[in-house]
RODOKOL-625954 format. One record per residue (C-alpha): residue number from 1; residue in one letter; x, y, z. Coordinates in nm, 2 decimals. Last residue first. Layout:
<recs>
REC   resi   resn       px       py       pz
REC    NUM      A        X        Y        Z
...
</recs>
This chain:
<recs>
REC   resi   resn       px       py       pz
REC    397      X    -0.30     1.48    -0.31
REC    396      X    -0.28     1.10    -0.38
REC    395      X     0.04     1.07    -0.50
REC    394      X     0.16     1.31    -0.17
REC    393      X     0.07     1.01     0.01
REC    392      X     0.35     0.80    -0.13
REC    391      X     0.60     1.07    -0.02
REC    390      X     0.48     1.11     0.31
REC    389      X     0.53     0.72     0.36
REC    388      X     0.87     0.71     0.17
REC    387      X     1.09     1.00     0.38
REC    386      X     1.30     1.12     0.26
REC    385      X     1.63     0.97     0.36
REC    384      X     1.75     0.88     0.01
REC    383      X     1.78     1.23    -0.13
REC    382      X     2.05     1.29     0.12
REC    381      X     2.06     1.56     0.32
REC    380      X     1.96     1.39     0.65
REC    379      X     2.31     1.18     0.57
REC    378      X     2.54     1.50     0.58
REC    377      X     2.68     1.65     0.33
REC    376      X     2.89     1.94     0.30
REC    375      X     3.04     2.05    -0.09
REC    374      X     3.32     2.29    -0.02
REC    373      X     3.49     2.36     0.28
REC    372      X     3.73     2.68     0.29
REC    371      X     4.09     2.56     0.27
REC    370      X     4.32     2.53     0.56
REC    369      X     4.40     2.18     0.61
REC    368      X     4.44     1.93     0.86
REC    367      X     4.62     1.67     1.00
REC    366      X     4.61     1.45     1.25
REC    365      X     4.79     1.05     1.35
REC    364      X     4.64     0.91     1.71
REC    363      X     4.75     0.89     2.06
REC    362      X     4.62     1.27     2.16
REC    361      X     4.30     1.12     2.26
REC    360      X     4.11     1.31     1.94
REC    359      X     3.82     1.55     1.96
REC    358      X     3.78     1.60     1.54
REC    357      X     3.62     1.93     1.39
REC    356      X     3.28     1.86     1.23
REC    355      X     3.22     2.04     0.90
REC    354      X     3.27     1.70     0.74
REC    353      X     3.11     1.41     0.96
REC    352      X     3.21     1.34     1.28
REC    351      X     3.44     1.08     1.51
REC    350      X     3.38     1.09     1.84
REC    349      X     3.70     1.02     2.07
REC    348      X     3.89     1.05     1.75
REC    347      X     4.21     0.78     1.73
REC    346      X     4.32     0.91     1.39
REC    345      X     4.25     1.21     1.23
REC    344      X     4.27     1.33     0.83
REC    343      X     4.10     1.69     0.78
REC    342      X     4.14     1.89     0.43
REC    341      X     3.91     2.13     0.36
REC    340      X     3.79     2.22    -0.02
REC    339      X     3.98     2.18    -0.32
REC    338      X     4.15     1.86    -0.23
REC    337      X     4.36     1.68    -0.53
REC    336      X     4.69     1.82    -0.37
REC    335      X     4.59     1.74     0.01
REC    334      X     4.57     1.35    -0.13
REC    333      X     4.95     1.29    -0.10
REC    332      X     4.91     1.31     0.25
REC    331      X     4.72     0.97     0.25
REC    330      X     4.97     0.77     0.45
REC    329      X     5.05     1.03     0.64
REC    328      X     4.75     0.99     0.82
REC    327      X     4.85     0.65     0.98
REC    326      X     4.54     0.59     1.16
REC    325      X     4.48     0.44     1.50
REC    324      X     4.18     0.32     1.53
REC    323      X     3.84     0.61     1.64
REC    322      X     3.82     0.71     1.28
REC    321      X     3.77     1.09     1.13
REC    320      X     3.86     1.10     0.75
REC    319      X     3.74     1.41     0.58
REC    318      X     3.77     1.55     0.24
REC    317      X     3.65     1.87     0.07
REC    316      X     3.50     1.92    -0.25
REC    315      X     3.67     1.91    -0.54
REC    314      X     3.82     1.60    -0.54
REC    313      X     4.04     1.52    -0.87
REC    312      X     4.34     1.29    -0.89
REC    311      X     4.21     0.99    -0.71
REC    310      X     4.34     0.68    -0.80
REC    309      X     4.49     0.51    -0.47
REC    308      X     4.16     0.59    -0.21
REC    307      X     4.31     0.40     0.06
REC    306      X     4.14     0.40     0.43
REC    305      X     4.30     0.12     0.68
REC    304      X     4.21     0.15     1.08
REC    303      X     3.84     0.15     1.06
REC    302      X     3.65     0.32     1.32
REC    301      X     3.43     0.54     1.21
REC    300      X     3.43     0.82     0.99
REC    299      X     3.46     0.85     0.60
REC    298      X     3.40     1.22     0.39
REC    297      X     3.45     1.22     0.06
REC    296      X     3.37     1.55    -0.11
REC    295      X     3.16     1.69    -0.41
REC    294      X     3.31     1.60    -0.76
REC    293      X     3.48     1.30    -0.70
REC    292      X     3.72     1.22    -0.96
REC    291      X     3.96     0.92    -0.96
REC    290      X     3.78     0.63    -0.82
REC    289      X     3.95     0.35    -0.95
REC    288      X     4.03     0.12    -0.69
REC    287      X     3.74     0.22    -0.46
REC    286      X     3.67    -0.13    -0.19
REC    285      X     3.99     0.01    -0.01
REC    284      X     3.78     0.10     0.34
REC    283      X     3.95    -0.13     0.56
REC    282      X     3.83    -0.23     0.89
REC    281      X     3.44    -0.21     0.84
REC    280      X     3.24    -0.34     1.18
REC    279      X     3.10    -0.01     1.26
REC    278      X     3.00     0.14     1.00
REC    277      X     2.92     0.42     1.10
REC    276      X     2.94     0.66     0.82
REC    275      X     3.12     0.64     0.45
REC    274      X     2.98     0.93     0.22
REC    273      X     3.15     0.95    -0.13
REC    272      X     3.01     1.30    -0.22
REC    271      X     2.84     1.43    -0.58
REC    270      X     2.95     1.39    -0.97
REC    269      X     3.10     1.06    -0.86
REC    268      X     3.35     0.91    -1.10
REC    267      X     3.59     0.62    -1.14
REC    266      X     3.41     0.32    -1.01
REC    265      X     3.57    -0.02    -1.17
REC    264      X     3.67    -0.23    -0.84
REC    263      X     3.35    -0.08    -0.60
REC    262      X     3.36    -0.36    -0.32
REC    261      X     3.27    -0.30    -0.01
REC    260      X     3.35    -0.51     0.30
REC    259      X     3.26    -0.59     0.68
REC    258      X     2.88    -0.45     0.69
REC    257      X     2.72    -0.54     0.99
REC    256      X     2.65    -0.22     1.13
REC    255      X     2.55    -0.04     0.82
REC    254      X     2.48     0.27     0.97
REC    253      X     2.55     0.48     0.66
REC    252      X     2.69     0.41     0.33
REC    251      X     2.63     0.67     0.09
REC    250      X     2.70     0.78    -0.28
REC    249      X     2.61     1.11    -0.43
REC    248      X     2.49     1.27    -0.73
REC    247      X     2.50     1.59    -0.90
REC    246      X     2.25     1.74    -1.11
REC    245      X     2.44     1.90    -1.40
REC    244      X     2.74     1.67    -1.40
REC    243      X     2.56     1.35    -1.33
REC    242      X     2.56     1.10    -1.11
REC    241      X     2.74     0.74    -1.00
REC    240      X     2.97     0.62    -1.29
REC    239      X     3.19     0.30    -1.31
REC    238      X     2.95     0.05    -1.15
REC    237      X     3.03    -0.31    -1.27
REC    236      X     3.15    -0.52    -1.00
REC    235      X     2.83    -0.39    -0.77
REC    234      X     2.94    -0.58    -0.44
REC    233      X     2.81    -0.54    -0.11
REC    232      X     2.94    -0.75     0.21
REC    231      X     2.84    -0.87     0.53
REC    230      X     2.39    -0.76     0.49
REC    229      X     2.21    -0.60     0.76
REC    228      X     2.13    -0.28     0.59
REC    227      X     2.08     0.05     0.82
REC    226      X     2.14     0.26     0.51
REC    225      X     2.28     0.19     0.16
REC    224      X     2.26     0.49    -0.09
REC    223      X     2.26     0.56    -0.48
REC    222      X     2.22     0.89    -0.60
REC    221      X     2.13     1.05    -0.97
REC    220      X     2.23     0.89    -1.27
REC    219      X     2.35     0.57    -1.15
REC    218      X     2.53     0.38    -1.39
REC    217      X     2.66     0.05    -1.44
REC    216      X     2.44    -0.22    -1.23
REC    215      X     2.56    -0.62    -1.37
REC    214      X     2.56    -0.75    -1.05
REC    213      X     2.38    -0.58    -0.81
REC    212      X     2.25    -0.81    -0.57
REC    211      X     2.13    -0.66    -0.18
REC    210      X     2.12    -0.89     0.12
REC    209      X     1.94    -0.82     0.46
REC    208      X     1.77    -0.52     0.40
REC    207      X     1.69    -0.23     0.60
REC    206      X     1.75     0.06     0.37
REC    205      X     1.83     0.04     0.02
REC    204      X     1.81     0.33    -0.21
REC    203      X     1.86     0.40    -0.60
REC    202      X     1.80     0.68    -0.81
REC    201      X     1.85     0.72    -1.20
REC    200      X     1.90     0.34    -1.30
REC    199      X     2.10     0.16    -1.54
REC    198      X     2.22    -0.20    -1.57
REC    197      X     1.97    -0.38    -1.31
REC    196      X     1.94    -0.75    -1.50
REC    195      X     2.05    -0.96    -1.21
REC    194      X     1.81    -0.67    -0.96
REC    193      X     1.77    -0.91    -0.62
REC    192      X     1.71    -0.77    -0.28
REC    191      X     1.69    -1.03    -0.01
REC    190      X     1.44    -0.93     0.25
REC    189      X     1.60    -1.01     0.59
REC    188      X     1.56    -0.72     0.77
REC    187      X     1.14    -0.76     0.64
REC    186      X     1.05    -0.43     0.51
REC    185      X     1.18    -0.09     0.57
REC    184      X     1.30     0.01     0.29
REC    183      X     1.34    -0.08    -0.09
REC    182      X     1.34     0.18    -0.32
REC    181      X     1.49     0.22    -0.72
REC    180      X     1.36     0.57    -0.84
REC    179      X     1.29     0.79    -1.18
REC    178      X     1.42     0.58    -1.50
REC    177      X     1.47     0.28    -1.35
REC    176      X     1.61     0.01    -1.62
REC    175      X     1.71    -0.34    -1.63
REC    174      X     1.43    -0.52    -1.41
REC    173      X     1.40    -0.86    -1.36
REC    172      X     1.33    -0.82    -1.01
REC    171      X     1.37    -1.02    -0.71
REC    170      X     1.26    -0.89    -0.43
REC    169      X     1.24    -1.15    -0.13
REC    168      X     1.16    -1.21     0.20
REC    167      X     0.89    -0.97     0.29
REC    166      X     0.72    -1.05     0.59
REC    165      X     0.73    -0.62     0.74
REC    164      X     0.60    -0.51     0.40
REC    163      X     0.74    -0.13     0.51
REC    162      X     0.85    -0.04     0.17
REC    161      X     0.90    -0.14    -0.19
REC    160      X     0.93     0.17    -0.45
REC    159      X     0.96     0.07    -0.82
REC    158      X     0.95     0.40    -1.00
REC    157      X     0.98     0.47    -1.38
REC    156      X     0.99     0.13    -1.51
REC    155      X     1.15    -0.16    -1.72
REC    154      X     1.16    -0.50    -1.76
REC    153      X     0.88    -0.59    -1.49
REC    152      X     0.86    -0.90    -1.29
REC    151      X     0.55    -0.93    -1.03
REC    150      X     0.39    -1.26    -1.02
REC    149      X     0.63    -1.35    -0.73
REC    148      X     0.61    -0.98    -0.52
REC    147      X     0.73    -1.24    -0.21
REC    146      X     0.62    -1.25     0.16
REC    145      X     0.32    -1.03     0.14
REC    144      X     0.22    -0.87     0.46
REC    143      X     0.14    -0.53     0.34
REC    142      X     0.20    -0.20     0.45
REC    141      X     0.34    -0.06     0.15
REC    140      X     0.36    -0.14    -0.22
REC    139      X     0.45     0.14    -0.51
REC    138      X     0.47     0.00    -0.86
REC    137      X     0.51     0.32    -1.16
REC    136      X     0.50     0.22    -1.53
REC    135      X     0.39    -0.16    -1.51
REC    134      X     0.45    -0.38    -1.77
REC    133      X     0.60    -0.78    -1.67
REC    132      X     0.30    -0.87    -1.46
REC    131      X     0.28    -1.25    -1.41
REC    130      X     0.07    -1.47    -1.58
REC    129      X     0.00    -1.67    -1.28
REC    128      X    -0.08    -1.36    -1.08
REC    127      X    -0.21    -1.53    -0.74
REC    126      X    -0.05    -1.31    -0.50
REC    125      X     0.00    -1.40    -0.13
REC    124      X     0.00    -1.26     0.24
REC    123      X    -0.27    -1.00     0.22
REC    122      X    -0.39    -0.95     0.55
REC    121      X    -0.24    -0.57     0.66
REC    120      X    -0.33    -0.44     0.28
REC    119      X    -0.24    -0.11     0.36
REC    118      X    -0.10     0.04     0.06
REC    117      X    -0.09    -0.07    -0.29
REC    116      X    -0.05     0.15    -0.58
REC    115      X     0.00     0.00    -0.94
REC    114      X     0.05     0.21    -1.21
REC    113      X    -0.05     0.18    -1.60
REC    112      X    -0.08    -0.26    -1.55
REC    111      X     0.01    -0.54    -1.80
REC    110      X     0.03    -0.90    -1.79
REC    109      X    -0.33    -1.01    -1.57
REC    108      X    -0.44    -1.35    -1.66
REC    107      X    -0.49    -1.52    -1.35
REC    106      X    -0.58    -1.23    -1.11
REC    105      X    -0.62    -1.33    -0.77
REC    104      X    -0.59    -1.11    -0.45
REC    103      X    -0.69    -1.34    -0.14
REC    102      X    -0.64    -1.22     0.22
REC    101      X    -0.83    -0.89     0.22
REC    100      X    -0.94    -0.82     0.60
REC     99      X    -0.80    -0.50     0.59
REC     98      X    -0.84    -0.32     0.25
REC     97      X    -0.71     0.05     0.31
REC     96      X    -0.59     0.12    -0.05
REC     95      X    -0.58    -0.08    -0.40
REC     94      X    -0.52     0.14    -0.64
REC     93      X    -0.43    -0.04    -1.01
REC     92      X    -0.39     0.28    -1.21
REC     91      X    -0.47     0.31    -1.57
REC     90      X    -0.44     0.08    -1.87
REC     89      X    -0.55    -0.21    -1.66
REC     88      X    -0.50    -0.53    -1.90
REC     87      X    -0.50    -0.88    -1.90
REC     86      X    -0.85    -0.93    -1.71
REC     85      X    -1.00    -1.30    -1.77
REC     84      X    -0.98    -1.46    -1.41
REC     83      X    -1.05    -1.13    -1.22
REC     82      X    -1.06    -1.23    -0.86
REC     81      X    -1.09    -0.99    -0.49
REC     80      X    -1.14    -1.18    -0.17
REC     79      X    -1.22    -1.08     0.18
REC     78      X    -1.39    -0.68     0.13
REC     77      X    -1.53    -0.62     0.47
REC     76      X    -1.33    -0.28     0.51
REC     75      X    -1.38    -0.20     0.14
REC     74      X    -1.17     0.14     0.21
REC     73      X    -1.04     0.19    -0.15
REC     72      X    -1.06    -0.08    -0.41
REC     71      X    -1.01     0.10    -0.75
REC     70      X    -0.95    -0.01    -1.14
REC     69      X    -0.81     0.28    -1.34
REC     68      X    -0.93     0.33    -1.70
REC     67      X    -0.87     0.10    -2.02
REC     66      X    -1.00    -0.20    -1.82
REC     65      X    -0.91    -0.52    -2.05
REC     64      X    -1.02    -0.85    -2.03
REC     63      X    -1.39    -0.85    -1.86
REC     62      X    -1.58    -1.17    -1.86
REC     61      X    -1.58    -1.19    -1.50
REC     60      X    -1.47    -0.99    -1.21
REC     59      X    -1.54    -1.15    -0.92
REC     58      X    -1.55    -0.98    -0.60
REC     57      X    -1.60    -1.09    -0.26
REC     56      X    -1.73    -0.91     0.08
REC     55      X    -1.82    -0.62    -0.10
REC     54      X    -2.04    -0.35     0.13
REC     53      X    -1.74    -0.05     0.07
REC     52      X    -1.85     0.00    -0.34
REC     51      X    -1.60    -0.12    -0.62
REC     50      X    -1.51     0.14    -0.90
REC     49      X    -1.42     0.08    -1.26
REC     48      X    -1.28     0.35    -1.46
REC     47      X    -1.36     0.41    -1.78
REC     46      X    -1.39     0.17    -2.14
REC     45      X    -1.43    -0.15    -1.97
REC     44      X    -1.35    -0.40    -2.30
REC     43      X    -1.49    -0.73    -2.29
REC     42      X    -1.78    -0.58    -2.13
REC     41      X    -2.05    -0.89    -2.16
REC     40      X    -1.95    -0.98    -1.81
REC     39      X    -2.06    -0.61    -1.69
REC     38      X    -2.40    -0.69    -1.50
REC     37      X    -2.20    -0.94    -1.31
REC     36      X    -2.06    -0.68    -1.15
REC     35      X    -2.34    -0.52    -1.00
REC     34      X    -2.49    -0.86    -0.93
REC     33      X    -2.16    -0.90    -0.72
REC     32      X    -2.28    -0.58    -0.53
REC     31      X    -2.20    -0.22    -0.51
REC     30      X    -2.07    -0.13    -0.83
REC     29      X    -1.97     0.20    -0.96
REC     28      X    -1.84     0.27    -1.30
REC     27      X    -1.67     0.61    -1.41
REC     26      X    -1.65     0.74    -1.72
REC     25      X    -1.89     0.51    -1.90
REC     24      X    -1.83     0.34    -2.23
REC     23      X    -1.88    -0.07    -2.12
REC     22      X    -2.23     0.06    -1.89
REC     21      X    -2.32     0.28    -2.23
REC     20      X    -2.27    -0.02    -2.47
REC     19      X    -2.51    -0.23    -2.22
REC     18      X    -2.74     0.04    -2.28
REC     17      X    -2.69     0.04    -2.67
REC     16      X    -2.77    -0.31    -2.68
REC     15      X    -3.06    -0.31    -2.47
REC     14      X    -3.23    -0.02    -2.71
REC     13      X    -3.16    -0.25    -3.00
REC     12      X    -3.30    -0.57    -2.87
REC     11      X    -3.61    -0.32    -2.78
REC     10      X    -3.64    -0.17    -3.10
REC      9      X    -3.61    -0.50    -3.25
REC      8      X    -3.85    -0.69    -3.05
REC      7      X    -4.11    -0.38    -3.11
REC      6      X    -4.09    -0.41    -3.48
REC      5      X    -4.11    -0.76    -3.52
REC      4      X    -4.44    -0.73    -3.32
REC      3      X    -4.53    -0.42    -3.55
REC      2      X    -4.49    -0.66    -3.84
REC      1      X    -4.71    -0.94    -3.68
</recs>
């Protein structure tokens, strides 16, 4: 009888320590639901947890917290993909290459190291009840979500939104960015919402329809609006936009719908005000306060009313190319505050960006000055024009 007892416990014990092995492991492979099921008793998944290409559904019960990364890469039959106890994924959250994945549901989930989503071309829907409101890095692309609802962080490093070609909305509770704001290339009528948005270090919108920035008051690094479809952008509160020791610029380019922008309480830029091709801007006036530019402004088009009435400091150059007729003695007073090139011109058959010297019909106001240019920009210099597809890769490299 003792040497019974003896042999139950030995083995109770020996299947205890093995199931403490599969929650402990590095790394985790499963390759069937039985697979996963095998980990229900793991409340805690103490490595990374890896689903196999052969899944058609996953369910991850029983486990709460995965202190590793959790990865569904190239599960090509992969349908639907649950976790209705999981709060926590202390690593990354990769989900790559899933193309018939139309249902992503994880009930409990709060908090998330990174999330990384790319290529989920039937994924229209999240069902994250609880809503993730920790997350260090997000990157989506290439899905066909409509909304990020269940997805509402506080703060983060990078929160980078592109080529979700349904997207309707991104509305974000966020109030800092420490590293990058992006949202590109998505729906032209995703709506772009930060209420909370106070402070961030880099910001770019490109392709969206209406972009909220209410309470925003610094950027550390650039901030740029290109090829947006919205009437009019506001940020009431900006005062600052970059840094003295890395610069920082502010662009508006190839907004063809844009009619108004309004900056009241902006006083410095530590890089160049960039204003190009906008087509259907009259007035550029939206800069009340902008006193000290540290690069250059440089606005063409064709407005016909450009007043910058603060500026005292601009020590790059300025340029003002416009095919209206432009009063360029209006803004003579300027040539004082300009350390680099001066060029105003009215009635410009093409009008260019600094460094470019206006072709005008001879109807229209000129002038120009002598200096040597300082600080050139041009919009494929801009941090905001690289690239997001290449970038995202490179996280994988």
């Amino acid at each position: 009888m003792l040497r019974k007892i003896l042999l139950a416990s030995l083995a109770l014990v020996g299947a205890v320590n093995a199931q403490r092995g599969a929650c402990s492991a590095t790394t985790t492979v499963v390759q069937t639901q039985a697979d996963i099921d095998n980990l229900q008793s793991c409340a805690t998944l103490g490595g990374d947890l890896v689903l196999g290409p052969n899944l058609v559904t996953a369910t991850l019960n029983g486990i709460r917290t995965i202190k590793g990364d959790l990865i569904i890469s190239n599960c090509l039959v992969l349908q639907t993909l649950s976790a209705p106890e999981l709060g926590s994924i202390e690593g990354k959250f990769n989900m790559t290459s899933l193309t018939v994945l139309n249902s992503c549901s994880f009930p409990a989930l709060r908090s998330v190291g990174e999330i990384y989503w790319q290529t989920l071309p039937a994924l229209s829907s999240l069902t994250f009840t609880a809503t993730v409101t920790q997350a260090s890095r997000v990157i989506i692309t290439d899905t066909i979500l409509e909304s990020l609802q269940g997805i509402n962080l506080v703060t983060v490093q990078q929160f980078n939104i592109n080529n979700n070609r349904y997207l309707k909305e991104v509305k974000v509770q966020l109030t800092n960015v420490t590293d990058s704001l992006a949202i590109e290339f998505n729906s032209p009528a995703v709506a772009a919402s930060f209420p909370n948005l106070v402070w961030c270090n880099n910001a770019t919108f490109r392709s969206c329809g209406d972009v909220q920035l209410p309470n925003l008051g610094v950027v550390n690094g650039s901030l740029g609006f290109f090829e947006n479809g919205f009437n009019d952008l506001s940020a009431p509160k900006l005062t600052s936009v970059g840094t003295g020791t890395q610069g920082g610029d502010i662009t508006f380019a190839n907004n063809k719908k844009l009619t108004n922008v309004s900056m009241p309480q902006i006083t410095t830029v530590f890089g160049t005000v960039q204003f190009v091709n906008n087509s259907n801007v009259e007035e550029i006036e939206g800069f009340p306060k902008l006193s000290v530019v540290h690069g250059s402004i440089d606005v063409s088009g064709e407005f016909d009313k450009a007043d910058f009435p603060a500026i005292k400091d601009i020590r790059g150059g300025f340029n003002l190319q416009t095919t209206a007729q432009f009063d360029c003695d209006k803004l003579s007073g300027l040539k004082s505050s300009v350390k680099g090139k001066y060029v105003c011109s009215g009635a410009v058959t093409n009008p260019g960006t600094e460094g470019t010297t206006p072709n005008t019909n001879g109807n229209g106001s000129s002038s120009s000055g002598k200096k040597n240019s300082a600080g050139r920009f041009t919009v494929g210099n801009s941090l905001a024009a690289t690239p997001v597809l290449v970038f995202f890769a490179a996280l994988f490299l």
